[in-house]
N, C-alpha and C positions, 0 to 999 in steps of 0.2 A: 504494500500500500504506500502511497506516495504520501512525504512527512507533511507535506502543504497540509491538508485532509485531520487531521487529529491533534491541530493546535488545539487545548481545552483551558488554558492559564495565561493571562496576558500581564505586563508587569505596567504600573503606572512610575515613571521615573521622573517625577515636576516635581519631587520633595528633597531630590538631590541638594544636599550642600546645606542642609538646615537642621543636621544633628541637633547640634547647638544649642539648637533656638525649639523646640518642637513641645518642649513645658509649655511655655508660655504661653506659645501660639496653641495649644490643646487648651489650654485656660479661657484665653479670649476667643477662643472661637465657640467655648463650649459656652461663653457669656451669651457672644451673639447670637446662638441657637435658643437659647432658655428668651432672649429677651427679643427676639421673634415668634416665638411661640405666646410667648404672653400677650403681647402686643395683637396675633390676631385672635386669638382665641377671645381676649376681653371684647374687639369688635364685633365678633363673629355675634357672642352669647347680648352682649348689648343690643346688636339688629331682631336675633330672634325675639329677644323680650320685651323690648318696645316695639308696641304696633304701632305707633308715630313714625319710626322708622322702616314703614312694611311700602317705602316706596320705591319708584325703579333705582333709582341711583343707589341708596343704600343696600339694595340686593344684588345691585352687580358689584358693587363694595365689598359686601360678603362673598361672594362668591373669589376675588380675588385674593380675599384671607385664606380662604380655602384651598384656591392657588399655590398661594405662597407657601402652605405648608407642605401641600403637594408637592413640589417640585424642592425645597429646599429637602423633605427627607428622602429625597433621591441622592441627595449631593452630601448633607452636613454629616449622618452617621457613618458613611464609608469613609471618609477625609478624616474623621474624630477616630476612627481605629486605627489608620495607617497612619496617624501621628505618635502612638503607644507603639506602632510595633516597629520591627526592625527590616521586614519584609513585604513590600507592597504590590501584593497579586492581586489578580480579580479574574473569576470564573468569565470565559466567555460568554456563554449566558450570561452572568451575573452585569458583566460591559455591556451589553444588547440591553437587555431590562434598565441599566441607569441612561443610559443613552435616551430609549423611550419615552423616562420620564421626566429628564430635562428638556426634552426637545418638546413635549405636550405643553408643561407647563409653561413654558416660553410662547408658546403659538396662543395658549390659551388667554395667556395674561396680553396679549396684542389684542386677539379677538375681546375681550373686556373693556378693556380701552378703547375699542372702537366705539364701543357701544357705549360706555359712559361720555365719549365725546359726543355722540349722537343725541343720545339723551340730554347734555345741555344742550346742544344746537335746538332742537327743536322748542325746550322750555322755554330758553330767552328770546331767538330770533321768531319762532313762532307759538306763544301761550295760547295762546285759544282757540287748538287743536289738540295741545299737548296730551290731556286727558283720553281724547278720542285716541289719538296713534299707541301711546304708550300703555297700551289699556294691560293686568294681569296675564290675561292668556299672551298676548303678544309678547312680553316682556320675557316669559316662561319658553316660548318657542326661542327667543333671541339666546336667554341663558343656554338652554339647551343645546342648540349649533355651536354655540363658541365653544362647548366642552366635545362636541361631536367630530367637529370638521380636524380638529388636532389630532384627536386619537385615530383616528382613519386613514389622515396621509400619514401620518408615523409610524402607523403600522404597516404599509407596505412598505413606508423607505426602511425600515428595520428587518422586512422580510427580503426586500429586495440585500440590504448590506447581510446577513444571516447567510446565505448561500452563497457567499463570496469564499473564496478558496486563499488560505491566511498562507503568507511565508516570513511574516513576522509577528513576534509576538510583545514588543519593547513601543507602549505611547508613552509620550513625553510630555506627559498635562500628568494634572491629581485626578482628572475625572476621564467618563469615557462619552463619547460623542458620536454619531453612524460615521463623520468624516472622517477623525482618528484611525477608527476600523477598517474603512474600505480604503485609506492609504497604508494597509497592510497587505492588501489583496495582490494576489503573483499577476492580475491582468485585471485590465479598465473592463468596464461596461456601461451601456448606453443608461443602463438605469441609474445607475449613479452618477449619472449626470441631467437623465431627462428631472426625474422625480422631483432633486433638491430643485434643482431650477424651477419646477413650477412650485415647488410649495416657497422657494425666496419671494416670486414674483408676488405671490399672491398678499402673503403678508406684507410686503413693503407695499402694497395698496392701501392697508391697514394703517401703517405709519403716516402715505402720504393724506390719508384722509382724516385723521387726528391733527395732521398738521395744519392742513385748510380750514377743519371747523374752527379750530381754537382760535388762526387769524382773522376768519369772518367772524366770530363770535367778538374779537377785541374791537376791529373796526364796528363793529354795531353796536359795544356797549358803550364807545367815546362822545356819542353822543346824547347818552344821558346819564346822570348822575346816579338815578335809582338802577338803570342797567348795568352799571361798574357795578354798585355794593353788591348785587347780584351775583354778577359775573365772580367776583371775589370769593365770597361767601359757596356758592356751590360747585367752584372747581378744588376747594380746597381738596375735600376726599381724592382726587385727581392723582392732585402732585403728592398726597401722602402717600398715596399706592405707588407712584412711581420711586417714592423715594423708599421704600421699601424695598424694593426691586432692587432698587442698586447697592444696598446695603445687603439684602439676602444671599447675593451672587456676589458679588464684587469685593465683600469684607477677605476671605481667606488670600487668594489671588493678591491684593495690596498688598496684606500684609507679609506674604513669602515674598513679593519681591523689594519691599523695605528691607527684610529683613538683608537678602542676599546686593542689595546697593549697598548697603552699609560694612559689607563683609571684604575684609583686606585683601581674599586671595585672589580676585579676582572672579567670582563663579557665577558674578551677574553676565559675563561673557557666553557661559555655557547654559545658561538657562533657558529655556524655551518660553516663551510668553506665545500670546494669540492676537493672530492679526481679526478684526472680525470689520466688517463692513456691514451694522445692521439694519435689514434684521435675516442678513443671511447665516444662523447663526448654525447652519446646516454644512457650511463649505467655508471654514477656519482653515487658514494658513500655517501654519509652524514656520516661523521664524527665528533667527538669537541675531540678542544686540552684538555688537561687537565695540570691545572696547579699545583705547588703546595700550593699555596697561596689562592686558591678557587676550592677545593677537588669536585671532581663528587656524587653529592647526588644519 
């Protein structure tokens, strides 16, 4: 049997160079988990138990706590054991599965956003439909697709990357992703190129139309005073979720590579970081900085 065929172990090597440092960072990251957790959780059980908050924006709020948890317990407890141990493997399967679930919840939390931009779009620039469009069932169908449409195209790109035939087994992140994967594969294939391409294309529609509501929304609220306060007042949940985001994903990542900038041997040279253009977050680059203090061999 050909050895391509029975890789079943793959090793994560982005922790490289941080002996050192892996208390700490087990500490503060195990902070940031506990204080993400809490943070939705207290939203989560606030939405259900006030029915004053039983409206569209507050439930797609909820639903992105829900997110958040989703998708960070893909990432935060495999990261929090391979900073105790001395050996950072992960079951093939086991990279396919966390793969799935950063890649859902990513697409998910775009799909939510779209829809909470939407949702102001219509309150402010049109109130006296609002009621009628955003009515419970519709709202229900809206949540529903933005958790549907994720799990569906991920699961074929994870089935399409699954039957890829492996002749390496060494990614160079903390986490596993379907592109890390399929740049282990012995030969290309059209699927891994058609699939991410249309699930990029589709979300960066997503982006650019969060983008356009919020600048028509600002151009319409400059001219009146009561449409600022508005404006203010209901995008906040907005930018909280967003800033959730980038603390939930983004906290570990910063902080190894503070740590290894800070580090005299030179091993920010060797470090692999992630080019990402989002929200193609399906087709990351590997790149290293290069320094001039520790030249590329």
């Amino acid at each position: 049997m050909d050895n391509v065929s029975v890789i079943t172990m793959l090793m994560l090597s982005g922790l490289s160079g941080t002996e050192n440092y892996r208390v700490t960072l087990f500490a503060l990251t195990l902070l940031c988990y506990c204080v993400i957790w809490l943070v939705n959780v207290t939203i989560i059980v606030t939405i259900i138990a006030d029915k004053n908050l039983h409206e569209p924006m507050y439930i797609f709020l909820c639903n992105l706590c829900f997110n958040g948890l989703y998708g960070t317990a893909g990432f935060y407890p495999k990261f929090l054991y391979d900073l105790l141990s001395t050996t950072h493997v992960i079951s093939y399967a086991g990279c396919l599965a966390q793969g799935f679930v950063l890649h859902c919840s990513v697409a998910a939390e775009f799909s939510l956003l779209a829809l909470m931009a939407y949702d102001r779009y219509v309150a402010i620039c049109r109130p006296l439909v609002y009621h009628s469009l955003m009515t419970k069932q519709r709202v229900c169908i809206f949540v529903f697709f933005a958790w549907l449409l994720p799990l569906c195209l991920f699961f074929m790109s994870t089935i399409t990357t699954a039957i890829l035939r492996l002749c390496g087994s060494q990614i160079p992140k903390i986490y596993c992703v379907n592109w890390f994967i399929s740049n282990l594969a012995c030969s290309g294939s059209v699927a891994k190129i058609v699939i991410p391409s249309f699930i990029c294309t589709f979300y960066f529609g997503h982006v650019i139309f969060v983008f356009w509501s919020y600048v028509h929304l600002i151009k319409t609220c400059q001219s009146s005073k009561e449409n600022r306060s508005k404006f203010m007042q209901t995008c906040v949940p907005h930018l909280f979720s967003l800033t959730v985001v980038v603390v939930s994903f983004g906290f570990p990542k910063l902080f190894i590579f503070l740590i290894l900038a800070d580090d005299g041997t030179g091993l920010l040279s060797s470090y692999p970081l992630t080019k990402c253009k989002l929200p193609s977050f399906d087709q990351c680059q590997s790149f290293q900085i290069q320094t001039t203090s520790s030249p590329r061999n």
